[in-house]
C-alpha positions as CSV (number, residue, x, y, z in Angstrom):
1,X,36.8,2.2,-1.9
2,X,33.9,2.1,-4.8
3,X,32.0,5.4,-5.0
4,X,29.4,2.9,-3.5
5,X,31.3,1.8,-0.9
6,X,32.3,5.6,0.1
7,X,27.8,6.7,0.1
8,X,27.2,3.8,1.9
9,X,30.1,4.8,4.8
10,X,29.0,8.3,4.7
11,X,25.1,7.7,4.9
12,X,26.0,5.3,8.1
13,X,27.9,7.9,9.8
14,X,25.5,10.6,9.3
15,X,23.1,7.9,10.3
16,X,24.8,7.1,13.7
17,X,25.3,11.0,14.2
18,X,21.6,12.0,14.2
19,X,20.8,8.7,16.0
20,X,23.5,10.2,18.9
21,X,22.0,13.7,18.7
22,X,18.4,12.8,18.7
23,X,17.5,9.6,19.9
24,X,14.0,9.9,20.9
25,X,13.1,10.6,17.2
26,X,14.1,7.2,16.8
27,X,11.9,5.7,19.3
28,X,9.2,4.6,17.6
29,X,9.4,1.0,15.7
30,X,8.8,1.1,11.8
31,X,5.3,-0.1,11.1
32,X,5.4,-2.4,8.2
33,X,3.2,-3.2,5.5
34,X,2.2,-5.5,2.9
35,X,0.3,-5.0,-0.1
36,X,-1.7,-8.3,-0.9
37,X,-1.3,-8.0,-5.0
38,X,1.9,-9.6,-4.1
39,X,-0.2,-12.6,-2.9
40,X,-1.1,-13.0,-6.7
41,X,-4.7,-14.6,-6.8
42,X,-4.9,-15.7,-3.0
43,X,-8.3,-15.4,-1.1
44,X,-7.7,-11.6,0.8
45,X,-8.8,-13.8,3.8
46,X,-5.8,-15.7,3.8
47,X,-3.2,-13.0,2.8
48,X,-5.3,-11.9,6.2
49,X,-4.2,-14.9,8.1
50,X,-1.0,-15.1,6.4
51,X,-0.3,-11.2,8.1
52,X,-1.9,-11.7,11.5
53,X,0.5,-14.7,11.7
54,X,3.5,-12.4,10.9
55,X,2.9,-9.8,13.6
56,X,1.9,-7.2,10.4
57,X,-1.3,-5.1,11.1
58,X,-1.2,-2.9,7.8
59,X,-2.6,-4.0,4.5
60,X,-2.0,-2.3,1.4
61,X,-5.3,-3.2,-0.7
62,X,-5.1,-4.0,-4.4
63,X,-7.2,-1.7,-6.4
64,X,-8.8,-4.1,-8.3
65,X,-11.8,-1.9,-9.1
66,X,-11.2,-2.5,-13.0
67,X,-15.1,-1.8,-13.5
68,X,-18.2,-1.0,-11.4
69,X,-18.8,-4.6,-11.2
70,X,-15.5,-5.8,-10.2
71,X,-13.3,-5.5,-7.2
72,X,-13.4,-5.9,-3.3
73,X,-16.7,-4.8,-1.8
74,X,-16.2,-2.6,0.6
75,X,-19.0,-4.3,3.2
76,X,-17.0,-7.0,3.0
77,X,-13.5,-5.5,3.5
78,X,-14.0,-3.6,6.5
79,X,-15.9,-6.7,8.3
80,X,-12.6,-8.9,7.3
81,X,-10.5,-6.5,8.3
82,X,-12.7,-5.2,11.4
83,X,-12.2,-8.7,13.1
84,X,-8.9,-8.7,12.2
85,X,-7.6,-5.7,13.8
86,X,-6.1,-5.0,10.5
87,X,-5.6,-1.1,9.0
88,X,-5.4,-0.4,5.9
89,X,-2.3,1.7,4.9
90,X,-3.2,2.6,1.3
91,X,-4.7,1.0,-2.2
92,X,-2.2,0.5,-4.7
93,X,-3.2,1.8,-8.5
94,X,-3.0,-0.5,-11.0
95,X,-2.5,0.8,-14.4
96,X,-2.1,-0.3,-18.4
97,X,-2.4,0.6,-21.5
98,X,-5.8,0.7,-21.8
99,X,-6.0,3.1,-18.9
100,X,-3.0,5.6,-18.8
101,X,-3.3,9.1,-17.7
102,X,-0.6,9.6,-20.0
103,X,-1.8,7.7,-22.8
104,X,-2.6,9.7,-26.2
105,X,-5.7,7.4,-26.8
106,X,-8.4,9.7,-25.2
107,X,-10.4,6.6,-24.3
108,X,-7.0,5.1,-21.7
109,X,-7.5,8.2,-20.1
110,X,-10.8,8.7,-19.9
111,X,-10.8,4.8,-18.0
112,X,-8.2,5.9,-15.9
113,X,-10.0,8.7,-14.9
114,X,-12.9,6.1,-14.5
115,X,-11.0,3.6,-12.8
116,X,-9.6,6.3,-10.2
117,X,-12.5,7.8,-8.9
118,X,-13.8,4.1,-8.1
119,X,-11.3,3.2,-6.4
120,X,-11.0,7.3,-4.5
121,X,-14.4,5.8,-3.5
122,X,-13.3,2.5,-2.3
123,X,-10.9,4.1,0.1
124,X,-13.0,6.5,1.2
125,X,-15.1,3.6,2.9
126,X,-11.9,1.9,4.3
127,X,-10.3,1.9,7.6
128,X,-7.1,3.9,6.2
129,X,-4.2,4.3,8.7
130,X,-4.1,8.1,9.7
131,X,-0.4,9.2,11.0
């Protein structure tokens, strides 16, 4: 066997262990979630529709707050996602040069910092999925 070969037999026997030894910690079914920058440029409402139709109820939101003008308004979101029945399970950070926390151009980081905080206040207004 290939060292892979030998994880992959050991992580399914540990696997098939714990499932013996505690199965109700296994009950629960895996709640999935997409996150709609995957969809590229497509309307949110049909990344919506496109969800709904797959039996997924959790959206991870692109944080497209690049500016206080820009972005997903959160009036908006929660009424698409309200008669949707649709939670929101996190926004996903988008980051680049010109707005790096690690960046040593003080102004990258300064717009990250920027760009964080707007979109800290996005989610603060969305539906997020408490566990």
């Amino acid at each position: 066997m290939q060292n892979y070969e030998k994880k992959n037999t050991l992580i399914l026997q540990k696997f098939l262990e714990f499932k013996k030894t505690n199965p109700k910690s296994l009950e629960q079914k895996l709640n999935l979630s997409w996150s709609n920058w995957g969809f590229g440029i497509e309307p949110l409402c049909i990344s919506v529709t496109r969800l709904l139709k797959n039996n997924i109820q959790f959206i991870e939101l692109h944080g497209n707050h690049y500016g206080t003008d820009l972005g997903y308004k959160p009036k908006e979101i929660l009424k698409l996602l309200g008669d949707n029945n649709i939670k929101v399970s996190g926004i996903c950070g988008m980051f680049s040069p010109d707005n790096d926390l690690s960046s040593n151009r003080p102004i990258a980081r300064q717009n990250a910092i920027d760009y964080i905080k707007r979109e800290i206040d996005f989610a603060d207004a969305m539906p997020l999925l408490n566990l």
